[in-house]
VOROKE-254635 format. One line per 2 residues: number of its first residue (from 0); their letters; for each residue x, y, z of N, C-alpha, C. Coordinates in pm, whole numbers. Each point is the difference from the previous one (the first is absolute). Layout:
BEGIN
NUM = A = X Y Z X Y Z X Y Z ~ ... $
// end
This chain:
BEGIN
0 = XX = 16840 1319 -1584 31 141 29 25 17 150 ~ 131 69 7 16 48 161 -49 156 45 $
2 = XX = -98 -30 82 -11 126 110 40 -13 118 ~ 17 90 73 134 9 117 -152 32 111 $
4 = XX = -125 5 -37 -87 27 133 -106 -54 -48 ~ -111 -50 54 -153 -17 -65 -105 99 154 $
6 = XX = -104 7 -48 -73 85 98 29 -20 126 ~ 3 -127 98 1 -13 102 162 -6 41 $
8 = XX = 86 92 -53 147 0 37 92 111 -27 ~ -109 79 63 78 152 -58 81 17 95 $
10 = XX = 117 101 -26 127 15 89 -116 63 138 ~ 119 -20 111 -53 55 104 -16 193 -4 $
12 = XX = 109 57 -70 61 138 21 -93 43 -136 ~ -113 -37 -40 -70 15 -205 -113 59 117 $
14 = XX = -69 94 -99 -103 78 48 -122 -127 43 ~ -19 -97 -61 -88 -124 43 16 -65 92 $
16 = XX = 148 -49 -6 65 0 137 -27 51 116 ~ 37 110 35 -29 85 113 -167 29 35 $
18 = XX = -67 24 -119 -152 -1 106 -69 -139 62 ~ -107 85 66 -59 -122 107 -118 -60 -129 $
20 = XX = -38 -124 53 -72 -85 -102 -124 59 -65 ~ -84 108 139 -100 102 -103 70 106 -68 $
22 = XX = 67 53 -5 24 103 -42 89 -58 -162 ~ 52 -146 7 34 3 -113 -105 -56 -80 $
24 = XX = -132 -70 66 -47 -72 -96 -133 146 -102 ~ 30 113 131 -74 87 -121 71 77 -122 $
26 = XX = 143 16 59 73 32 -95 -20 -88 -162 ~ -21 -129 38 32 -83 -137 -172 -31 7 $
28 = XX = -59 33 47 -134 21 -93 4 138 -40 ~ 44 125 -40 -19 71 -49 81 5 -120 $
30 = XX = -34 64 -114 81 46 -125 -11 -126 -107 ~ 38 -46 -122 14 -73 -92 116 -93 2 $
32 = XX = -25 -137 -6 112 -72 49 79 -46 -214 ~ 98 31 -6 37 -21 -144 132 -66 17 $
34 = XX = 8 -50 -141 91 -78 -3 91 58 -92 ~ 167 -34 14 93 61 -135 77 -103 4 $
36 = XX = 47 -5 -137 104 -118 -57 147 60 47 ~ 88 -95 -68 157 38 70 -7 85 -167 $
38 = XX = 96 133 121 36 126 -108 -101 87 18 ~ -110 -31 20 -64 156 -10 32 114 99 $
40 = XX = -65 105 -41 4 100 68 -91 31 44 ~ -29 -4 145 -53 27 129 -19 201 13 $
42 = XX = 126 39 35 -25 149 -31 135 47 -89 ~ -31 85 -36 113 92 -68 55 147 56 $
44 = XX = 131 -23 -12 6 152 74 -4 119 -100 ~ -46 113 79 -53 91 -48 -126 59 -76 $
46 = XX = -51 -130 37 -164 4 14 -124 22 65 ~ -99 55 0 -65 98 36 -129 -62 88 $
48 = XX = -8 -114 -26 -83 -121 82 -22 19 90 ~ -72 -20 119 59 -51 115 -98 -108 124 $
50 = XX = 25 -119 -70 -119 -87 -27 125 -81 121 ~ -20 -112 131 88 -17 58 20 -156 -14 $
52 = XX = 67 -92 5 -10 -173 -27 54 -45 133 ~ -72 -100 66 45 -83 79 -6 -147 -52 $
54 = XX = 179 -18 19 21 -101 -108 -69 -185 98 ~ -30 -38 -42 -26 -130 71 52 -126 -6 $
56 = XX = 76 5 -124 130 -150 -42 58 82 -86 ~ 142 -71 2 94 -14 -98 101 116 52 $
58 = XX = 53 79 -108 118 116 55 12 79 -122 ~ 37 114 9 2 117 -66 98 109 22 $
60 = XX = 88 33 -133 148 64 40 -76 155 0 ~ 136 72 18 -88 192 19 123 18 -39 $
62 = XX = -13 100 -154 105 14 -44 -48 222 5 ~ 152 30 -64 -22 129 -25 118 19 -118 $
64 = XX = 16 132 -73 62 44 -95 85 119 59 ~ 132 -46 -48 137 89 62 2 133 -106 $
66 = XX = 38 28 53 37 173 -103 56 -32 -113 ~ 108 -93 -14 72 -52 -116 -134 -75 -98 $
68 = XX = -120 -64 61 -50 -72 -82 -51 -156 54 ~ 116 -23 90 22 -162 23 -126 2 113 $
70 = XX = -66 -127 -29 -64 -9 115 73 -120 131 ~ -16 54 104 33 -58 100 -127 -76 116 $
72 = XX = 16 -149 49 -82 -24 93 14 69 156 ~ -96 39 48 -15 45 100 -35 -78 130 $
74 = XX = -125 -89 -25 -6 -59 88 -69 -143 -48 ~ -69 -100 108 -98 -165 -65 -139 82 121 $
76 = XX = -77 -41 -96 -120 -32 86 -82 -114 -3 ~ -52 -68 77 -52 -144 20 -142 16 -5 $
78 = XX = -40 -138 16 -159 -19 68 -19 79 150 ~ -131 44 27 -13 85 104 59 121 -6 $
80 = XX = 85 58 -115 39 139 74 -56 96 -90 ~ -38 120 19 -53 101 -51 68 65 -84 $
82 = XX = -49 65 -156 68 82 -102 -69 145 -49 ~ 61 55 -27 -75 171 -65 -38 69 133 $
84 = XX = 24 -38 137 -74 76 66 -2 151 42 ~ 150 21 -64 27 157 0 -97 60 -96 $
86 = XX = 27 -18 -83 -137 31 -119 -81 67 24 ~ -61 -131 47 -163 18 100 17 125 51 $
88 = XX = 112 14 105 -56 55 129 54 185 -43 ~ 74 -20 -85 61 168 -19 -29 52 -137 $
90 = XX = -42 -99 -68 -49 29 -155 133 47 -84 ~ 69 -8 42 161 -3 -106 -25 -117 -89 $
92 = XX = 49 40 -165 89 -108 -46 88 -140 105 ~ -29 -126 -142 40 -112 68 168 13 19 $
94 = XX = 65 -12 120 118 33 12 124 -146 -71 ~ -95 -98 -56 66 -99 -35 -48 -149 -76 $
96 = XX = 56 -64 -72 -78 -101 -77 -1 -118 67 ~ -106 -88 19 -47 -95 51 -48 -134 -63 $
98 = XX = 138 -95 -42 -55 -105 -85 25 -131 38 ~ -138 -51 -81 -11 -164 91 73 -99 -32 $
100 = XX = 36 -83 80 128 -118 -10 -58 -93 9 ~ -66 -61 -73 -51 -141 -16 -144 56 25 $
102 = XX = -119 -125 5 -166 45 -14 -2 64 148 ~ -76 88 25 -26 68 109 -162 14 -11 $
104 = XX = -75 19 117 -101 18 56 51 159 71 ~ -145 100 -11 18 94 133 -153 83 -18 $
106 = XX = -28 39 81 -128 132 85 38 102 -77 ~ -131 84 -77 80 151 -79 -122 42 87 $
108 = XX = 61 99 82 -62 117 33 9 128 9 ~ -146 97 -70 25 130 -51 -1 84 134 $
110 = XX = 64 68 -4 48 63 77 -118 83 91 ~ -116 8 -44 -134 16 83 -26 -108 111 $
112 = XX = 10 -109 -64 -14 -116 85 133 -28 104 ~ 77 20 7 132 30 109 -52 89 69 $
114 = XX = 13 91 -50 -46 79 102 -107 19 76 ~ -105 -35 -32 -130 -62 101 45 -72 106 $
116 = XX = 76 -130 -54 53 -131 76 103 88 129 ~ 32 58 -52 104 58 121 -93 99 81 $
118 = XX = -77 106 -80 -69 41 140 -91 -117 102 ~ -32 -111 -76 -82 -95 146 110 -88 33 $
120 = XX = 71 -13 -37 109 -100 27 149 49 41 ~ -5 106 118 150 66 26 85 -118 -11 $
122 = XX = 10 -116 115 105 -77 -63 56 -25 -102 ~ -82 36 -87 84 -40 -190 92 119 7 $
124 = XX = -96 121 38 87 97 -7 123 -6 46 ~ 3 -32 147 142 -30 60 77 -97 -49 $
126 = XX = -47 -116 -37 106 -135 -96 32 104 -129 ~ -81 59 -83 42 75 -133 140 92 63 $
128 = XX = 1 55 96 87 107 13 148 -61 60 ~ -87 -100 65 184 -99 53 48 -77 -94 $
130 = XX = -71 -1 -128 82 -74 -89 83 90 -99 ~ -85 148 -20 69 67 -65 139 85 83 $
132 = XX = -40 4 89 121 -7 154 133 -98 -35 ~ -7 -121 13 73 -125 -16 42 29 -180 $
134 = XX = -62 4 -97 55 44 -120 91 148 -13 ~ -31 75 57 86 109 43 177 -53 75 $
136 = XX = -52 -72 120 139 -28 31 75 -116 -63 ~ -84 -63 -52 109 -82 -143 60 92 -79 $
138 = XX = -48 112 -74 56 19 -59 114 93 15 ~ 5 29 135 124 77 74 62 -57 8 $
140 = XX = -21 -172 83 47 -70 32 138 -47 -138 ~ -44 -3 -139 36 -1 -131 133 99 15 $
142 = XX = -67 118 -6 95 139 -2 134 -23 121 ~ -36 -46 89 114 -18 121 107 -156 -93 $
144 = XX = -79 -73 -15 129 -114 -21 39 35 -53 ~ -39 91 -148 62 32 -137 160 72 59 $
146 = XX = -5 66 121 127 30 8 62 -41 135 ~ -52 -94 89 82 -17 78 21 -202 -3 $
148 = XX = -44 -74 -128 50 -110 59 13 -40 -210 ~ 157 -97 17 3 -33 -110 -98 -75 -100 $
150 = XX = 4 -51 -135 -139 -63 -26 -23 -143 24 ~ 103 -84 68 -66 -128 44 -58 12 100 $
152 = XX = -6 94 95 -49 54 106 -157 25 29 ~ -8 108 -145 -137 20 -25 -48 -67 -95 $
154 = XX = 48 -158 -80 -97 -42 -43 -30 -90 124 ~ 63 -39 76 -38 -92 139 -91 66 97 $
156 = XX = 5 130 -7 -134 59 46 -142 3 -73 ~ 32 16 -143 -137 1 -89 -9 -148 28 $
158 = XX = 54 -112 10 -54 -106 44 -38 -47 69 ~ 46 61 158 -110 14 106 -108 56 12 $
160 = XX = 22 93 -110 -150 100 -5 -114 -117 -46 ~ 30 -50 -116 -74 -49 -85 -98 -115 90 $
162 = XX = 93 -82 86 -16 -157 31 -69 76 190 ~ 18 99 5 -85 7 127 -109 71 3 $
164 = XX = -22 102 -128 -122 72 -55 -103 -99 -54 ~ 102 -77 -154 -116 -67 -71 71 -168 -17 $
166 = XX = 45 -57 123 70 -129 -49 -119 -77 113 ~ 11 -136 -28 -101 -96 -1 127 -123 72 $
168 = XX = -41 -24 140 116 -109 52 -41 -137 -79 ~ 93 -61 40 22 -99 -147 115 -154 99 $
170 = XX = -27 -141 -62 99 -52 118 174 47 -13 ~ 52 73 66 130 24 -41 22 140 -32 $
172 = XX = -106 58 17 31 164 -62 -114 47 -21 ~ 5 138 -76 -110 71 -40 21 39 -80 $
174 = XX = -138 -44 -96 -46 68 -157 -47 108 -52 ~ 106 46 -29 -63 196 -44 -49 -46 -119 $
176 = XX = -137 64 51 -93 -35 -147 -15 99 -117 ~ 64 100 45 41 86 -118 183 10 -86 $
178 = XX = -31 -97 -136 113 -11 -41 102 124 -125 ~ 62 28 70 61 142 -51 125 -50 -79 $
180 = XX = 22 54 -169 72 -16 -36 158 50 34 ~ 109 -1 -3 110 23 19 8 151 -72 $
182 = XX = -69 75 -132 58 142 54 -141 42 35 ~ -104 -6 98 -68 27 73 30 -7 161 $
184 = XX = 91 -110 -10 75 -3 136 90 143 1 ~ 9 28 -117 187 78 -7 -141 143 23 $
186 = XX = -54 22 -62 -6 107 7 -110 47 126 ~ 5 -115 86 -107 65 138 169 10 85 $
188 = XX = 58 -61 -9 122 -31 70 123 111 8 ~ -45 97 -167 99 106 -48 142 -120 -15 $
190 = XX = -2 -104 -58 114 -20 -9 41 -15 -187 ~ 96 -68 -10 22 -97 -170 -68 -78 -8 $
192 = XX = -66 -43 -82 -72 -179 -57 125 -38 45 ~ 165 14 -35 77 -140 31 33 -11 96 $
194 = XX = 21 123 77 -39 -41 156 -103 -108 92 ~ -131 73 -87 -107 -104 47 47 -154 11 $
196 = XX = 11 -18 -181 -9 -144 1 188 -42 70 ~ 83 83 51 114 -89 56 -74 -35 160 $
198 = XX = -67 96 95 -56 24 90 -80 -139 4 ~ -67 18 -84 -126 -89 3 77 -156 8 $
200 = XX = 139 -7 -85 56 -157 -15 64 -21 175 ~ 46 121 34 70 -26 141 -95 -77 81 $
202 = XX = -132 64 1 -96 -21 120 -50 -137 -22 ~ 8 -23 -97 -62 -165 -49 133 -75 -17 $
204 = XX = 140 36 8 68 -71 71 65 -56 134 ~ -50 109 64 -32 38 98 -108 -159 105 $
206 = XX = -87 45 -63 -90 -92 7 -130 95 131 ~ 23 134 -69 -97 95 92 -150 -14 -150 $
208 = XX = 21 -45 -117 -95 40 -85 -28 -104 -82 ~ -119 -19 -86 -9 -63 -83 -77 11 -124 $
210 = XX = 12 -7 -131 -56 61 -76 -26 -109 -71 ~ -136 23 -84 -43 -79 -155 -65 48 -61 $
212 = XX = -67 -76 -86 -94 97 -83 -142 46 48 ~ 4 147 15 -116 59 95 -18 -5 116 $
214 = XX = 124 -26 49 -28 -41 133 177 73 91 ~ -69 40 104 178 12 113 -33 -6 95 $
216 = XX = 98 -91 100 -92 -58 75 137 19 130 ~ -15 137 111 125 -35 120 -8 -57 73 $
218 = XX = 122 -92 -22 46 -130 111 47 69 96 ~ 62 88 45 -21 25 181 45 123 -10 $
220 = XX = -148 65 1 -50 146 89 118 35 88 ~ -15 -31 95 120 54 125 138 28 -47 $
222 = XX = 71 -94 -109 106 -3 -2 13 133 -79 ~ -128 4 -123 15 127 -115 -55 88 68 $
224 = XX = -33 33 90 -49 91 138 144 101 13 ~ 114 -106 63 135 23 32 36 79 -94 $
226 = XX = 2 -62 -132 101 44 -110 -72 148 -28 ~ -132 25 50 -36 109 -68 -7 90 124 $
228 = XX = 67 25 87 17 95 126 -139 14 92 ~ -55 -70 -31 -145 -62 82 -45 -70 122 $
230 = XX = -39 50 113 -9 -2 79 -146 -153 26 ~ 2 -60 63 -109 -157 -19 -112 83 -44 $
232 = XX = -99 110 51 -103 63 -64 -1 67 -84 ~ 116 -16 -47 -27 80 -225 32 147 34 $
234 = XX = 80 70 111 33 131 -11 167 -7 35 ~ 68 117 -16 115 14 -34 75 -23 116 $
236 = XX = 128 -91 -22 74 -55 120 49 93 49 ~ 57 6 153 68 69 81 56 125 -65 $
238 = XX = 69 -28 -122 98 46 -77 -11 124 -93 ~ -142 -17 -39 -64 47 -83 82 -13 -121 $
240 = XX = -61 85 -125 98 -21 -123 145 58 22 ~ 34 -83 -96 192 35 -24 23 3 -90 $
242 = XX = 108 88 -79 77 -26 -157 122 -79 20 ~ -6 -53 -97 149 -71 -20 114 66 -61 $
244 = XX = -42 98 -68 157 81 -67 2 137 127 ~ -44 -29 104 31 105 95 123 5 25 $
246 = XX = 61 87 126 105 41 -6 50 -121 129 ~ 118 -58 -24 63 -82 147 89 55 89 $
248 = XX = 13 -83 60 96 20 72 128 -31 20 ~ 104 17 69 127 -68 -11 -33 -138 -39 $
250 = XX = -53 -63 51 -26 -167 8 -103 -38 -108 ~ -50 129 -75 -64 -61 -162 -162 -37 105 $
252 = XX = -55 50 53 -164 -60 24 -56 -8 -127 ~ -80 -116 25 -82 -81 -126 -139 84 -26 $
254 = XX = -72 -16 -124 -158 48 -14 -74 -108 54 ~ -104 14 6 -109 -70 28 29 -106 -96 $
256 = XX = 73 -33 -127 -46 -161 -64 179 -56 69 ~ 41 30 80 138 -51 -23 112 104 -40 $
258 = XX = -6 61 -150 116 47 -52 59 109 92 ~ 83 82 -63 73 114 111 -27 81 -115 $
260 = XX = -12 139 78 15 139 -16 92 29 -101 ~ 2 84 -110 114 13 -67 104 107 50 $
262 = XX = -27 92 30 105 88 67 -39 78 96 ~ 42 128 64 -14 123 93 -4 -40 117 $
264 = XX = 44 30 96 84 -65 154 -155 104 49 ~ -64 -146 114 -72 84 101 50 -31 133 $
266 = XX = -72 42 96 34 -10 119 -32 -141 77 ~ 53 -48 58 7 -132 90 -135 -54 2 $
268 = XX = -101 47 32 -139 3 28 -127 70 -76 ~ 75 80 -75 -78 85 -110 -78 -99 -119 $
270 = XX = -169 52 5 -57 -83 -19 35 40 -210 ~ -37 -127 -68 17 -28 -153 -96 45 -58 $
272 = XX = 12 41 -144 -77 12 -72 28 68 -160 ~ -101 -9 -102 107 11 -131 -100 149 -33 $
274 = XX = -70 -3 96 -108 151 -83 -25 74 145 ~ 92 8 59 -31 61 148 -95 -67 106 $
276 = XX = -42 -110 -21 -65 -24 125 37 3 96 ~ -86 49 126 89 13 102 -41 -192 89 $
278 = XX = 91 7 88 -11 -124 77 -108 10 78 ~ -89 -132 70 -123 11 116 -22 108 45 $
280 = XX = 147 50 90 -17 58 102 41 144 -65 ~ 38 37 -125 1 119 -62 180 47 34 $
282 = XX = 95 -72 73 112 14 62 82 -11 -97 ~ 117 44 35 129 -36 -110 161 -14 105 $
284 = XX = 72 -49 -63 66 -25 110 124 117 -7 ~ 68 -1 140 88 115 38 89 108 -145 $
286 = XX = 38 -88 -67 66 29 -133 -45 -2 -118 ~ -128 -103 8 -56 -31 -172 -74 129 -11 $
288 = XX = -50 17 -124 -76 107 -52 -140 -95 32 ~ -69 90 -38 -151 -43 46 -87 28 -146 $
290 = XX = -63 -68 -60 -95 -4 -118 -105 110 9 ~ -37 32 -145 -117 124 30 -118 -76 79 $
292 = XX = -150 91 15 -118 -98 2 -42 -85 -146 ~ -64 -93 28 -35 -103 -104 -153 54 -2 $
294 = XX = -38 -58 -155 -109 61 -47 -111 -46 130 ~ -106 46 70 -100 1 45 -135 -64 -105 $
296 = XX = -80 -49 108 -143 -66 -48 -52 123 32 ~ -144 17 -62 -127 106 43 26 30 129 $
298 = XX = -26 -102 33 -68 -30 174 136 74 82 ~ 75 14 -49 155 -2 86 38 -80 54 $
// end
C-alpha cells in the first residue's frame, strides 16, 4: 500500500507542519486517534457534526454536490493538514464531503477540545487561520485561471500546486503523493477529461512528467514552472494570466500556450485577454479597447 506521508513527513505548509515541536506534540496528544479504510467517509456535507480531524497519513479528496446533482472535487488533503474546522468554529453545516483514499490515520477532535487548545495555544490559533487564509486564496487563485489562462496552462499549475504543497523530492523529480484521477484533474482544472488526458500525454512527452500506477512523479519543476506562467517561487509570472482567444493584433499576438487570438484588432500594446482581464499594469494601448475588471479574490 502507498501513502504519500507517514508521521514524521508532513508537508511543510499542513497545519503539523507549521507548528513548533510543543505545540504540535500537544495537539496530537489530544482527541482520539482512528483509523478509516479507502472509501470511507470522513465527513459529509451538510451535516450537523462538528467534530474536527487532523489527518496524520495518507490523503483525502473534498468533494461537494453541484445544483445539477453531479458531484465535483474540490480540493486533496494529506497527512498533517486539518479538516471540519469551519464546523467547529461557526457551527454551520458541513460545507463538503470528505473521503479517504487509501488507509488513513487522523486526530478527531470535538470541538470543545479545539477550542481549549487554541485559547492556551494562540499559535495554533494563528497556523489554523493562515491555513484557512492560504485555502481561501487557492481557491481564487482557481476562479482567476478558469478565465484567464487556457487548460494546459492550468493543469501545469495544479501541478505545481500539487508537487510544491504535497510532493516529496525524489532522484530526478518530485512525487506528488496524492494521485488524482484524470476527471478529477478535469474538474479542479474546469477543463474536459479529453483535454486532461491530451495535456497530460504532451507533458510526459515532453518529458516535464511522469506517470504510473499511483504514482506522478515531475521531472523538472522549473521547466513546468514556465509552461504554467510561474514565476521560480510558485506565484504568477510578470505577465500575469492571459487568454488565448483574446483579441490580436495586426501581427496575430499569441495566448499564453502559443496559439493566436481568434479575431478583434487591439491596439499595438493593448494588453490580451478572453474575459476582460486587464494587463499588470491595468493599461491598454493607444487604439486597442481595454477589457472589463476580472473577477476579484475576497481579499481584493
Amino acid at each position: 500500500m502507498f501513502t504519500p506521508y507517514d508521521s514524521e513527513e508532513w508537508p511543510a505548509r499542513s497545519l503539523l507542519g507549521v507548528l513548533s515541536p510543543p505545540a504540535r506534540r500537544e495537539l496530537l496528544g489530544l482527541g482520539v486517534e482512528t483509523r478509516f479504510e479507502p472509501g470511507e467517509v470522513l465527513l459529509t456535507e451538510g451535516a450537523h457534526d462538528r467534530h474536527v480531524l487532523v489527518l496524520l497519513s495518507g490523503f483525502a479528496k473534498v468533494t461537494a454536490t453541484v445544483e445539477n446533482g453531479e458531484t465535483s472535487l474540490l480540493a486533496v488533503r494529506v497527512g498533517g493538514d486539518s479538516i471540519g474546522e469551519m464546523a467547529a468554529m461557526d457551527g454551520a453545516p458541513r460545507s463538503a464531503t470528505v473521503i479517504a483514499c487509501g488507509q488513513m490515520t487522523a486526530r478527531v477532535l470535538q470541538p470543545g477540545v479545539l477550542h481549549g487548545l487554541l485559547m492556551r495555544r494562540p499559535e495554533v490559533s494563528v497556523a489554523l487561520a493562515g491555513i484557512v487564509a492560504d485555502r481561501l486564496r487557492w481557491a481564487n487563485r482557481r476562479r482567476l485561471d478558469f478565465r484567464g489562462y487556457p487548460a494546459k496552462v492550468r493543469l501545469a499549475r495544479l501541478l505545481v500546486e500539487l508537487a510544491t504543497s504535497y510532493g516529496r523530492p525524489t532522484d530526478g523529480g518530485v512525487v506528488v503523493g496524492c494521485r488524482l484521477t484524470q476527471p478529477e484533474m478535469a474538474a479542479l482544472t474546469g477543463a474536459a477529461e479529453t483535454t486532461i488526458h491530451k495535456g497530460l500525454r504532451e507533458l510526459r512527452e515532453g518529458g516535464l512528467l511522469e506517470t504510473g500506477y499511483r504514482s506522478t512523479v515531475v521531472r523538472d519543476l522549473p521547466r513546468l514552472k514556465r509552461l504554467a506562467n510561474l514565476a521560480p517561487d510558485g506565484h504568477d509570472g510578470p505577465d500575469g494570466p492571459q487568454g488565448t482567444d483574446g483579441p490580436k493584433g495586426p501581427v496575430g499576438s499569441k495566448g499564453s500556450d502559443g496559439s493566436k487570438g481568434s479575431d478583434g484588432p487591439k491596439g499595438p500594446v493593448g494588453p490580451k485577454g478572453s474575459d476582460g482581464l486587464k494587463g499588470p499594469d491595468g493599461s491598454r494601448g493607444p487604439d486597442g479597447p481595454r477589457g472589463t475588471d476580472g473577477p476579484q479574490g475576497l481579499e481584493g
